[in-house]
C-alpha positions in Angstrom: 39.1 63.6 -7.0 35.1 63.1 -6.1 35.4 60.0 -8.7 38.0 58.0 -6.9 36.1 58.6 -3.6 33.2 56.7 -5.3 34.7 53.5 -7.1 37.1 52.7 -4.5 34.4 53.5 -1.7 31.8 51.3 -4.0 34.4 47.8 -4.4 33.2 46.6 -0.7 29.4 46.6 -1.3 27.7 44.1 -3.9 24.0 44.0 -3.6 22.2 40.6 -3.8 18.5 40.3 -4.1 16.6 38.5 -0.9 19.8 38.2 1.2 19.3 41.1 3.3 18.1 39.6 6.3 21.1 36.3 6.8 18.4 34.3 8.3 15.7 34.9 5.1 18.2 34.1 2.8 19.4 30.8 4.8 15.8 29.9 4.6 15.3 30.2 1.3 18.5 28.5 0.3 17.5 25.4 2.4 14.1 25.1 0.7 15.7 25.5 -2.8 18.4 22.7 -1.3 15.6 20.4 -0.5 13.4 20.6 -3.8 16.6 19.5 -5.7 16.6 16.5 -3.7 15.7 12.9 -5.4 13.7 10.4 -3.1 16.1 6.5 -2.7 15.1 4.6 -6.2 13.7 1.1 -5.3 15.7 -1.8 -7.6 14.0 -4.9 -8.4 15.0 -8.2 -7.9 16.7 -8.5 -11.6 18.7 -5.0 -10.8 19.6 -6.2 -7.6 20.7 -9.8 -8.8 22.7 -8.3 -11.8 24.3 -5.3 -9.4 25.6 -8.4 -6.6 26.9 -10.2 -10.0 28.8 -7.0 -11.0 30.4 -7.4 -7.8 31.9 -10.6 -7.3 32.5 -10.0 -10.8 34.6 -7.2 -10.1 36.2 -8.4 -6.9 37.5 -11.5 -9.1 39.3 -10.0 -11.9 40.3 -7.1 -9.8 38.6 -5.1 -12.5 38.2 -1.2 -12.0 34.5 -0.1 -11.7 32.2 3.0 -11.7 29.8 2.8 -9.0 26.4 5.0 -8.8 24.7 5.4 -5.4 22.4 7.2 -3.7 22.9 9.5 -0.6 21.4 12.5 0.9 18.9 12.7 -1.6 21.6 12.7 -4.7 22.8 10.6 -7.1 26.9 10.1 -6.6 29.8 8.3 -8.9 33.0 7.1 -8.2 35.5 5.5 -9.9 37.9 3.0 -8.4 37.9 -1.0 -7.4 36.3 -2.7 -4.8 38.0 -3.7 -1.6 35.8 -5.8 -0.1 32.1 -6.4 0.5 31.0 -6.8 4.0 28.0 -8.9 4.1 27.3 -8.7 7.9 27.5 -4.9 7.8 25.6 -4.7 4.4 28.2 -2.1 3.2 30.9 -2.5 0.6 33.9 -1.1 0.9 35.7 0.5 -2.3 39.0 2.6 -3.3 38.4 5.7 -5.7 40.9 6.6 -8.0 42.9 9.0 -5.5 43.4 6.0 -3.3 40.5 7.1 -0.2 38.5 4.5 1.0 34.9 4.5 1.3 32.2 2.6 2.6 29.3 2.7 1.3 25.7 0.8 2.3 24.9 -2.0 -0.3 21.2 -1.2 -0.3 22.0 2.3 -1.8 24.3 1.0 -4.6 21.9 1.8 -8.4 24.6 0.5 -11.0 27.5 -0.6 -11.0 29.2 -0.7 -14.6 33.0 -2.2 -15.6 35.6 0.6 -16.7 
């Protein structure tokens, strides 16, 4: 009898280290978030040249593409084509494979490679 009393009062608590005060552990979570974080590569001129080839390139043949950009401090992929490129807005506009649209900021594209 006293061991049932102490596994089914025991299945509520779990014990984690450093999160008994909620504000400590949010803290400590943000610092750990922001040392993960990668500072926005810089391309040169060649990279940049060969990326804007890529995508009238793509936009041409329709072709599908995998794009890598930068945002928030992380490196992101997506695979899909490219809608449109919006030179006034500096943003290019692209369909994933699950048929969302996104817009994302030409200067934060870093490679763009043919699928």
């Amino acid at each position: 009898m006293m061991s049932e009393q102490n596994i089914l009062g025991r299945t509520g608590k779990k014990w984690q280290p450093f999160a008994s005060i909620p504000q400590q552990f949010k803290g400590i979570s943000d610092i750990i978030e922001n040392q993960k974080k990668i500072q926005q590569p810089l391309l040169d001129e060649d990279e940049q040249e060969r990326i804007n080839y890529n995508l009238v390139e793509a936009i041409e043949n329709r072709l599908d593409v995998a794009l890598v950009y930068w945002i928030n401090g992380r490196f992101q992929t997506e695979i899909g084509h490219i809608k449109k490129v919006d030179l006034l807005n500096d943003t290019v506009h692209f369909i994933d494979k699950f048929d969302n649209i996104h817009t994302i900021s030409s200067s934060s594209l870093i490679n763009i490679s043919f699928i």
